[in-house]
TORMARMAR-907276 format. One record per residue: residue in three letters; x, y, z of N, C-alpha, C in turn. Coordinates in steps of 0.2 Angstrom, whole numbers, padded with zeros to 4 digits, always signed. Layout:
! TORMARMAR-907276
ALAXYZXYZXYZ/...
This chain:
! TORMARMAR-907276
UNK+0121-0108+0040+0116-0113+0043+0115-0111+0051/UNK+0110-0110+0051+0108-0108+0059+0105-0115+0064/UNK+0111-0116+0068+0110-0123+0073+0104-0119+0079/UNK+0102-0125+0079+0093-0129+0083+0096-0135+0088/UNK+0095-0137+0093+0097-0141+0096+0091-0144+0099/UNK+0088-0150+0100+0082-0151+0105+0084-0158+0110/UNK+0082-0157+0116+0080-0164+0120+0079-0162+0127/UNK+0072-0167+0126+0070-0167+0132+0065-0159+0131/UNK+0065-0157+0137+0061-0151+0137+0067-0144+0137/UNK+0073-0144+0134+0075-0140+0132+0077-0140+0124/UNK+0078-0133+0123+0080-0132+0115+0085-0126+0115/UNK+0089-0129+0112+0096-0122+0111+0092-0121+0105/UNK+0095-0113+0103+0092-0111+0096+0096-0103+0096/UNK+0094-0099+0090+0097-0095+0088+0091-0090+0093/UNK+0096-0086+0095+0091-0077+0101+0087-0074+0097/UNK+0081-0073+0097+0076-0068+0094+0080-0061+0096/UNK+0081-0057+0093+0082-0050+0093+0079-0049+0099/UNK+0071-0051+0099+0066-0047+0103+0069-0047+0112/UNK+0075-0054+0112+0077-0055+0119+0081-0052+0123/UNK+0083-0046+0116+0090-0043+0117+0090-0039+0127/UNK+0083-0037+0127+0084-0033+0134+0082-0037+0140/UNK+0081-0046+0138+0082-0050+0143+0090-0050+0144/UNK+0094-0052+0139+0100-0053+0138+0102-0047+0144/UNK+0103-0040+0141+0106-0033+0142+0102-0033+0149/UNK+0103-0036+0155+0102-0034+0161+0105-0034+0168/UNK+0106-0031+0173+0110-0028+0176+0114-0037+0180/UNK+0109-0042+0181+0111-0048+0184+0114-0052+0176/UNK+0113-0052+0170+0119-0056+0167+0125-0051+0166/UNK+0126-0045+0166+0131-0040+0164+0134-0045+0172/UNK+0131-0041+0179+0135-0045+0185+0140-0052+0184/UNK+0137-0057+0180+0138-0064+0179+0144-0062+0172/UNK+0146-0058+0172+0151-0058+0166+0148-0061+0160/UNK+0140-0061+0159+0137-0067+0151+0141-0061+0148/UNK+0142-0065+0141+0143-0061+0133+0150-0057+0134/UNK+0152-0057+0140+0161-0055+0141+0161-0048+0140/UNK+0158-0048+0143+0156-0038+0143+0157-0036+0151/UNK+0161-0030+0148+0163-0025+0155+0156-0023+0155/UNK+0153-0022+0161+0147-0021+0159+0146-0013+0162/UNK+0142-0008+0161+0139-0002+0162+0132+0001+0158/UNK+0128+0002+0162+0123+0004+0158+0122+0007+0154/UNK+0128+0011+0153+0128+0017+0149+0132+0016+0143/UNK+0136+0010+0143+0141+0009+0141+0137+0008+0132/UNK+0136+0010+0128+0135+0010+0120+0138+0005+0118/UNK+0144+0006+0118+0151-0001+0114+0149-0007+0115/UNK+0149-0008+0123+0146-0016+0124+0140-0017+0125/UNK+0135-0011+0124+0129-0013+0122+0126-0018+0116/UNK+0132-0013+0109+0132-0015+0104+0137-0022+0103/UNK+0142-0023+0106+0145-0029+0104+0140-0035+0106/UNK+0135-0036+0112+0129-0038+0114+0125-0038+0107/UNK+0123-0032+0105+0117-0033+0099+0118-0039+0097/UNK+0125-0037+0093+0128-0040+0087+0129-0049+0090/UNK+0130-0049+0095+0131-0058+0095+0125-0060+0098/UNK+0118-0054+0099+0115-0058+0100+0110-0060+0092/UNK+0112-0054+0088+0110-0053+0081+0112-0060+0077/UNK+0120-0062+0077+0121-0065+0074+0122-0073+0079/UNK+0120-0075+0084+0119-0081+0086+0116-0087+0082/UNK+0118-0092+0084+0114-0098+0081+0117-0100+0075/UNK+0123-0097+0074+0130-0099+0068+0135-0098+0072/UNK+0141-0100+0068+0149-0099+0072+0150-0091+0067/UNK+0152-0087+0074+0154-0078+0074+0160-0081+0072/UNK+0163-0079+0067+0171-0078+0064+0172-0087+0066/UNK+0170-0090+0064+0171-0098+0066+0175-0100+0073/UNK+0174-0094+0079+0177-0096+0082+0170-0096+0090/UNK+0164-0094+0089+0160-0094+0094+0155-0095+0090/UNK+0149-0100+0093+0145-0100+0094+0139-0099+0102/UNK+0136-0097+0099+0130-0094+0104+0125-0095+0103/UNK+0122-0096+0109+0113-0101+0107+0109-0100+0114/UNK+0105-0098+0112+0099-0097+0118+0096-0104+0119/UNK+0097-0105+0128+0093-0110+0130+0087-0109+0131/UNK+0081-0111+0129+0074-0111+0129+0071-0117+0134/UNK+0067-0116+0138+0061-0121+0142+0057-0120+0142/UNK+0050-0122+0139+0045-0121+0140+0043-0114+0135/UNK+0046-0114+0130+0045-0105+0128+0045-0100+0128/UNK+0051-0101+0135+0055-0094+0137+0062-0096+0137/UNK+0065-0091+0136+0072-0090+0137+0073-0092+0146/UNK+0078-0096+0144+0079-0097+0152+0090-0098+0153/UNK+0090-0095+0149+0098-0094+0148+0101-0095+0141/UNK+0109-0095+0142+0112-0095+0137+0119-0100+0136/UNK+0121-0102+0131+0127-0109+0130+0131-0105+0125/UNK+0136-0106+0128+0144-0104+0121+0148-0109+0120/UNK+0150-0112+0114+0156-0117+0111+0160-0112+0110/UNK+0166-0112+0111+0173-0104+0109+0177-0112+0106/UNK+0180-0109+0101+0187-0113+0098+0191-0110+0097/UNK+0198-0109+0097+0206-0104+0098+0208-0107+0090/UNK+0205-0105+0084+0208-0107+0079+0216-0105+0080/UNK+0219-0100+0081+0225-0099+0080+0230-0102+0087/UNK+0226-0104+0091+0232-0104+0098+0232-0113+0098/UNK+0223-0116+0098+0223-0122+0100+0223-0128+0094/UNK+0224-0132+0092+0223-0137+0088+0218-0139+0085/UNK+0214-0140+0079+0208-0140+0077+0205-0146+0082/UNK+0197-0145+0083+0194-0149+0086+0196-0147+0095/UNK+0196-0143+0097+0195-0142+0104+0193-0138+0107/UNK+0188-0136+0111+0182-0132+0112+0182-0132+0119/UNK+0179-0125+0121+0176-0125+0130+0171-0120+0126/UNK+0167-0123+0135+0161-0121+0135+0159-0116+0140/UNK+0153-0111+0140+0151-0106+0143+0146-0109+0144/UNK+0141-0106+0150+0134-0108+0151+0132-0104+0157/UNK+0126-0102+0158+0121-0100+0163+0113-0098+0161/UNK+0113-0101+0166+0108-0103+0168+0102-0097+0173/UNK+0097-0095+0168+0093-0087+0171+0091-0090+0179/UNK+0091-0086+0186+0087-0085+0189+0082-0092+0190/UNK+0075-0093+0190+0070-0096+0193+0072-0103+0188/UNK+0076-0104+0183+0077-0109+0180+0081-0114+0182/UNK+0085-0112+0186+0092-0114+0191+0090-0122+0195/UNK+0092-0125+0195+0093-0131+0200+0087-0137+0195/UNK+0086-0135+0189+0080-0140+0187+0083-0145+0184/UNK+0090-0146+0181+0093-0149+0175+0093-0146+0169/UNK+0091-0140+0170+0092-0135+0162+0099-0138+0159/UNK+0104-0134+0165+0110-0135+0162+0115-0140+0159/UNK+0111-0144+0162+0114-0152+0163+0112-0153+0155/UNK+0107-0153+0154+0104-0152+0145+0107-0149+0139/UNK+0109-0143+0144+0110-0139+0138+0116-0141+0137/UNK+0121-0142+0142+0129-0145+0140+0130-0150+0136/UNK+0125-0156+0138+0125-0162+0134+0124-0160+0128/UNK+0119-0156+0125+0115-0157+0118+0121-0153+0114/UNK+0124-0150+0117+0129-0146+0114+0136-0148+0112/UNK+0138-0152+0119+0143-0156+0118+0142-0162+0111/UNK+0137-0166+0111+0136-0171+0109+0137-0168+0100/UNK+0134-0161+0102+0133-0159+0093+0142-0157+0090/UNK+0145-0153+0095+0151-0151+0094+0155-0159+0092/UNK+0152-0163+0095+0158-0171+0093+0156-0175+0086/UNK+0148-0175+0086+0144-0177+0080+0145-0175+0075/UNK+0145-0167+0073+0147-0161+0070+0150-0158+0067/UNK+0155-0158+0073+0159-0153+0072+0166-0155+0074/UNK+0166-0162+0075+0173-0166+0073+0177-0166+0080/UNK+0175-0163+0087+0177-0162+0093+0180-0167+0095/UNK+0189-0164+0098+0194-0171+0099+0191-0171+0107/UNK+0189-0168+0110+0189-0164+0117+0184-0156+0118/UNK+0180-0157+0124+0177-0150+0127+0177-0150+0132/UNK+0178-0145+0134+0181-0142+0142+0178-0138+0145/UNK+0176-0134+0151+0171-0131+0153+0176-0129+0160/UNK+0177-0124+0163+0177-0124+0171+0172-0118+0174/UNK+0173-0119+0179+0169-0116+0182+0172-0114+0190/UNK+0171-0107+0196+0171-0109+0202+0172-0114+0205/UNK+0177-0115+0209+0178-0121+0214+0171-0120+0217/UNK+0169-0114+0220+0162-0114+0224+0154-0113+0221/UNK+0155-0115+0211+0149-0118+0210+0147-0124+0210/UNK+0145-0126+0215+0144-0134+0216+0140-0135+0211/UNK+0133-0132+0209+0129-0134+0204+0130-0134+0198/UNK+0136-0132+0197+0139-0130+0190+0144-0136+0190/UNK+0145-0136+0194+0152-0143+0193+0147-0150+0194/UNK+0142-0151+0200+0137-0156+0198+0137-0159+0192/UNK+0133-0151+0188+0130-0152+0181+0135-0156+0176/UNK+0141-0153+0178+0147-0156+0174+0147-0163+0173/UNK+0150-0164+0179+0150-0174+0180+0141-0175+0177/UNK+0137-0174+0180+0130-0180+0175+0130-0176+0168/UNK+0134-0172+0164+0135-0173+0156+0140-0177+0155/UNK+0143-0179+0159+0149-0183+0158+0155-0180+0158/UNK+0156-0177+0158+0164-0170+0160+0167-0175+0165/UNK+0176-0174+0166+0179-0177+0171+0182-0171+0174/UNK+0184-0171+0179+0188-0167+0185+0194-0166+0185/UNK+0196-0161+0181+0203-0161+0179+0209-0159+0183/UNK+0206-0155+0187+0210-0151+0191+0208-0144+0193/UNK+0212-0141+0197+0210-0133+0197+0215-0127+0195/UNK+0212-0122+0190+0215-0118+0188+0217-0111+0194/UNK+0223-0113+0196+0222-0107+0203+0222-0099+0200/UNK+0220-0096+0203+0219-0087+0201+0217-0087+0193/UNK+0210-0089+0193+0211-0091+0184+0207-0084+0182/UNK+0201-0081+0187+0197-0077+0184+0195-0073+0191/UNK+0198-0066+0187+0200-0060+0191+0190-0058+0188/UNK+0187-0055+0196+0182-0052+0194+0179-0044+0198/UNK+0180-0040+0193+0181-0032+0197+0188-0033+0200/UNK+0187-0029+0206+0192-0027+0211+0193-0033+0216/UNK+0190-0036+0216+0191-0045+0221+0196-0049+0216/UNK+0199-0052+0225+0205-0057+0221+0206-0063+0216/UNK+0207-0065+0213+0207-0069+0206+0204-0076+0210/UNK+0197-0079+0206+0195-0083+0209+0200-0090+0206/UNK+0197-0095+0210+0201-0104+0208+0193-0105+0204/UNK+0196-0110+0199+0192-0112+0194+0193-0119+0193/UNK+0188-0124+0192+0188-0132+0191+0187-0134+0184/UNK+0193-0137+0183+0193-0137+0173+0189-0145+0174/UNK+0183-0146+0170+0182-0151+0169+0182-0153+0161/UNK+0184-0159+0158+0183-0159+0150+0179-0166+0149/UNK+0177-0169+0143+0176-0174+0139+0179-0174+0134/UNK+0182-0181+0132+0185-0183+0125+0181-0187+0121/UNK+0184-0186+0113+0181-0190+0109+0180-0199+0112/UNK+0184-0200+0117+0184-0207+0118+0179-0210+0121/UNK+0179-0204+0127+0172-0203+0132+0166-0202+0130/UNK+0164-0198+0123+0159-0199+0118+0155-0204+0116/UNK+0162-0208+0114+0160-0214+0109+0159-0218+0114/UNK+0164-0221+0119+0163-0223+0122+0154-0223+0127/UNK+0151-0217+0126+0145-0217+0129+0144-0215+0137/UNK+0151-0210+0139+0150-0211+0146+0145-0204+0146/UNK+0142-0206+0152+0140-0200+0154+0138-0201+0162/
């Protein structure tokens, strides 16, 4: 089944193939998208790329899903649900998200989190979804709190990037209680 998500003026959806060299370029490889060491020249994580952008818009070995954020009929970024079938307990989930360039500061993101989260609870049985990010993206932590995320804490030295020292990260989550309950 290939998941479709809509609201408002955004729609997660499966990548068109045709986006692959939106994807493949030197400002997402920077932003760590797709968990790729990134090199231009690199073949391997060219192709590890194709392949999750080929097979998006279903769960990759039941443990990621991938979905292009759409606005207006372009590609304006990307949303991941991961789950740790073997490490975490069924039903808990974190989330990936960025948000392209000139589409930045609209409420994209704020959308694409909810409409995902809401599906993962609706869905796909979610006891809990968590997300962190940068102590120093504020917009990204914003976006957090108005989908309803709480503030959980910070993850010190969580994410080593290149040669620079390991950054602090702000874990925010939603539980199935904070769902139902409606908060957002």
């Amino acid at each position: 089944m290939r998941i479709r998500l809509q609201g408002g003026d955004v729609t997660l959806r499966p990548f068109d193939f045709a986006e692959f060299d939106l994807v493949w370029n030197e400002e997402t490889r920077d932003r760590g998208d797709f968990d790729v060491a990134w090199s231009p020249t690199d073949e391997r994580a060219k192709d590890r790329v194709r392949a999750r952008v080929r097979e998006s818009g279903s769960w990759r070995d039941q443990r990621v899903l991938d979905l292009a954020i759409e606005v207006e009929g372009r590609l304006a970024g990307d949303i991941q649900a991961r789950r740790d079938l073997e490490y975490a307990p069924p039903g808990l989930f974190d989330l990936g998200v960025a948000v392209f360039g000139d589409s930045r500061g609209r409420g994209i993101g704020t959308m694409a989190v909810s409409l995902i989260t809401a599906f993962l609870f609706d869905e796909e049985n979610a006891a809990r979804v968590s997300l962190s990010t940068d102590v120093d993206n504020v917009a990204m932590r914003r976006s957090a709190e108005k989908a309803g995320f709480t503030f959980e804490g910070v993850l010190r030295g969580f994410w080593v990037v290149r040669d620079a020292p390991a950054r602090d990260y702000a874990l925010y989550a939603r539980t199935r209680a904070d769902h139902l309950a409606g908060l957002s």
